[in-house]
Short mmCIF file of the C-alpha atoms (twelve columns), coordinates in Angstrom:
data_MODEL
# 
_entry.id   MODEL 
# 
loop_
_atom_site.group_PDB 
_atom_site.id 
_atom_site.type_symbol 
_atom_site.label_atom_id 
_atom_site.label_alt_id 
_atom_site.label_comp_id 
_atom_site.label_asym_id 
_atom_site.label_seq_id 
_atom_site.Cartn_x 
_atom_site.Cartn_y 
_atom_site.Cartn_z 
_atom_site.pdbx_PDB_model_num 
ATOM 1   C CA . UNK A 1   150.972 143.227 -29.125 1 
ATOM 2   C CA . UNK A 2   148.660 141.511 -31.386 1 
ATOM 3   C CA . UNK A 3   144.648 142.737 -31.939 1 
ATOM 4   C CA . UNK A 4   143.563 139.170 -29.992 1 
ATOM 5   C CA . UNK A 5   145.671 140.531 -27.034 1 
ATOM 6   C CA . UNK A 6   144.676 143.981 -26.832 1 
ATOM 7   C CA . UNK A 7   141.353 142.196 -26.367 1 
ATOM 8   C CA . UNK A 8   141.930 140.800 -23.616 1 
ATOM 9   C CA . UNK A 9   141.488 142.366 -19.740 1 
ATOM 10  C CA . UNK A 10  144.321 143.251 -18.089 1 
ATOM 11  C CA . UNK A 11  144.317 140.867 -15.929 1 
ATOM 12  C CA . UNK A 12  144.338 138.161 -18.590 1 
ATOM 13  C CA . UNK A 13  147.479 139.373 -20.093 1 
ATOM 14  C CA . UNK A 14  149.423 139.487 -16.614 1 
ATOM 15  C CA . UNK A 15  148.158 136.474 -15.664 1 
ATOM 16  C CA . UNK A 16  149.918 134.726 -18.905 1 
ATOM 17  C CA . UNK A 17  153.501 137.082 -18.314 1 
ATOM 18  C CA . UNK A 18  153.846 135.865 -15.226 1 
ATOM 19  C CA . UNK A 19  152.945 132.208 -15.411 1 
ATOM 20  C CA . UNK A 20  155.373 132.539 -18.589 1 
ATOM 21  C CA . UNK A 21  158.145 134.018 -16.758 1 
ATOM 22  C CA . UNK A 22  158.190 131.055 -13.948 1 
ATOM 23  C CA . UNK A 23  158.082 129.036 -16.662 1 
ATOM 24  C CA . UNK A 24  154.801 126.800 -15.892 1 
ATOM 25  C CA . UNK A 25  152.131 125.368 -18.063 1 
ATOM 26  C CA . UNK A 26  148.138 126.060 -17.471 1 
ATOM 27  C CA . UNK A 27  147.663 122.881 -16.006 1 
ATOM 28  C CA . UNK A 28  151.155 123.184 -13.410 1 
ATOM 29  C CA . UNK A 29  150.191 126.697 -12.230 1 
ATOM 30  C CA . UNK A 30  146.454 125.675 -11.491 1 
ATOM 31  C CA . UNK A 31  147.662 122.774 -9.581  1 
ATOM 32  C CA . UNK A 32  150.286 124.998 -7.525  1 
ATOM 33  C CA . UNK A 33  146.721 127.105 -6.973  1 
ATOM 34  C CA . UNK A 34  144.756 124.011 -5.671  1 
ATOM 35  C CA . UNK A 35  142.831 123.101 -8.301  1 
ATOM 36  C CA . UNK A 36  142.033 119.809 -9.450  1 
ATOM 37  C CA . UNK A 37  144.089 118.505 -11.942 1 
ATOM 38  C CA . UNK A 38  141.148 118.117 -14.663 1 
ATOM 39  C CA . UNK A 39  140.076 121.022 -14.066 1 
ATOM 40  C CA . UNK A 40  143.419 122.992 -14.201 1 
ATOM 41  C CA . UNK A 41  144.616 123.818 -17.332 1 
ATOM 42  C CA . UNK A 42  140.897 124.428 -18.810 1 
ATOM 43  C CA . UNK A 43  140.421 127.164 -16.077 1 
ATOM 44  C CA . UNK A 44  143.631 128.363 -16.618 1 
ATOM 45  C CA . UNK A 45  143.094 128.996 -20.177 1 
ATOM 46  C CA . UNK A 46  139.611 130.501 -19.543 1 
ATOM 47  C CA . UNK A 47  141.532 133.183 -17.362 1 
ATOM 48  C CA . UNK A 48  144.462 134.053 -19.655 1 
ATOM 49  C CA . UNK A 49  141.877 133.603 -22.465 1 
ATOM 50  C CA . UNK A 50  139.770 136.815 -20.951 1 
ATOM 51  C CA . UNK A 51  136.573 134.063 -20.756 1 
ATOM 52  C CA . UNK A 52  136.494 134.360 -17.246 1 
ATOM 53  C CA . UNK A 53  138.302 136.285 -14.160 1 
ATOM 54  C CA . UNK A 54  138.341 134.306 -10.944 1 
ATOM 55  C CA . UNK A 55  137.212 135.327 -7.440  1 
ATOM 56  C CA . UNK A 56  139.570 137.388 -5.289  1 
ATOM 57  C CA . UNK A 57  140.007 134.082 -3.384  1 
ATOM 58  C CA . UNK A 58  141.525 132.505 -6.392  1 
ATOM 59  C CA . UNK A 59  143.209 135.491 -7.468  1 
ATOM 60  C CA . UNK A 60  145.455 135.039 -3.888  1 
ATOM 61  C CA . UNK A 61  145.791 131.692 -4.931  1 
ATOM 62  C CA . UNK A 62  147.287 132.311 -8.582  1 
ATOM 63  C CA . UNK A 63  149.558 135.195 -6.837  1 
ATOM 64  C CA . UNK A 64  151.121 132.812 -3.981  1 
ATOM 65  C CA . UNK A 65  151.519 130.488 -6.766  1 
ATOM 66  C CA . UNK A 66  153.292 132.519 -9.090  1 
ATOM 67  C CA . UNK A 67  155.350 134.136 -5.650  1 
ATOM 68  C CA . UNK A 68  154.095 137.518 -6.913  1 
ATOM 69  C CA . UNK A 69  151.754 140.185 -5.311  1 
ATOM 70  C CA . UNK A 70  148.121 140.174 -6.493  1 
ATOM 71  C CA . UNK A 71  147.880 143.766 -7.713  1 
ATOM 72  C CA . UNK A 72  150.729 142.583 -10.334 1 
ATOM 73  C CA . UNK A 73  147.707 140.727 -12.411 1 
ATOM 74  C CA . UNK A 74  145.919 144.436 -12.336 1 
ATOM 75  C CA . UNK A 75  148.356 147.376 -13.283 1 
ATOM 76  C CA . UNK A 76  148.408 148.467 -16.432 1 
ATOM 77  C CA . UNK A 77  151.813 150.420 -15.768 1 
ATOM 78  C CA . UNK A 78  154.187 148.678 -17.385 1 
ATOM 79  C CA . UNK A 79  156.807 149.750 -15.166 1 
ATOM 80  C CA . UNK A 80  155.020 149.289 -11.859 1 
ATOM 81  C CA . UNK A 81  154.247 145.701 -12.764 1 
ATOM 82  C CA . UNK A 82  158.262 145.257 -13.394 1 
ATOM 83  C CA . UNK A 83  158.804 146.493 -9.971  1 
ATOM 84  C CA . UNK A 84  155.946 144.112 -8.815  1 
ATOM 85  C CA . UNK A 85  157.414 141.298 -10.191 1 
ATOM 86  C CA . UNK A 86  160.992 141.843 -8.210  1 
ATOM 87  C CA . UNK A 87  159.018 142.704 -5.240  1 
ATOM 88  C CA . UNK A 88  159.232 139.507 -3.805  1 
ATOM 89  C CA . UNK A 89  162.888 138.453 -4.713  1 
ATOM 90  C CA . UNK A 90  163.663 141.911 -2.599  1 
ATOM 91  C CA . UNK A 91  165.450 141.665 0.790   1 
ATOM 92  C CA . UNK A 92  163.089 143.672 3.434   1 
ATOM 93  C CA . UNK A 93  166.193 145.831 3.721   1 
ATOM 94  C CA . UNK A 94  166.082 146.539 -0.277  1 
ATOM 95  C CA . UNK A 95  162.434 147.118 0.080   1 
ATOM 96  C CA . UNK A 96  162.422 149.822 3.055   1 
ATOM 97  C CA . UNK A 97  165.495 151.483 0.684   1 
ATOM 98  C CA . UNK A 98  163.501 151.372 -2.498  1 
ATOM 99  C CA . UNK A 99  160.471 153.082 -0.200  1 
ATOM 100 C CA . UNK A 100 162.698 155.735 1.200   1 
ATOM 101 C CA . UNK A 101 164.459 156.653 -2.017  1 
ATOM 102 C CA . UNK A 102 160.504 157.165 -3.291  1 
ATOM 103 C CA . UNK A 103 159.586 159.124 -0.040  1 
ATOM 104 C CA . UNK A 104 162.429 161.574 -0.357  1 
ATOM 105 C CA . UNK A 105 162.075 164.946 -2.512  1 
ATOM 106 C CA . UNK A 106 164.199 165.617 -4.821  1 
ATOM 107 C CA . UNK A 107 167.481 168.155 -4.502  1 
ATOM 108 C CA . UNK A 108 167.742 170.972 -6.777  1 
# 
C-alpha cells in the first residue's frame, strides 16, 4: 500500500475496493446512489479521496449500490471485509451454516 493510501480513513480505502471490484467508475456508482449526475463523480472522489465521509444516509446508499453491507466500508480486518463482501452472494441457507460453524466450539 502506498504512503497516500495509508493516509486515507478506512472508509476511503473500502469505499474504492469495492466500487473497483463491481467494476464502476465515480460518476456510475454515485448515480446507482442517487446522486445527480454533475455532482457524482466529484463526490465520489471526495469520499475515496478521504476529503469527505458522507452521512450514514448516504453511506446505505453507496452499500445498496455496491450490493454490499455497510459495515464492509468500516472494518479494518482484512479478512472480515472478504467475508463481507460474499455476504450477499450467500444463499440464506449458506449464511445460517457459516453462523453455526462460528457458534460451535471446537472438538479436542
Amino acid at each position: 500500500m502506498s504512503k497516500a493510501a495509508d493516509k486515507r480513513s478506512i472508509f476511503a480505502r473500502r469505499l474504492a475496493q469495492a466500487r473497483l471490484s463491481r467494476g464502476l467508475t465515480q460518476a456510475q456508482l454515485g448515480v446507482l446512489a442517487g446522486m445527480e449526475v454533475e455532482v457524482a463523480s466529484p463526490r465520489i472522489n471526495q469520499y475515496e479521496r478521504g476529503v469527505h465521509e458522507p452521512r450514514s444516509a448516504m453511506v446505505k446508499q453507496l452499500a445498496q449500490a455496491l450490493g454490499i453491507p455497510p459495515a464492509f466500508l468500516y472494518t479494518e480486518d482484512e479478512l472480515l471485509a472478504k467475508v463481507l463482501l460474499h455476504w450477499p452472494t450467500l444463499t440464506k441457507k449458506k449464511k445460517r451454516e457459516l453462523v453455526k460453524a462460528l457458534e460451535t466450539p471446537p472438538t479436542k
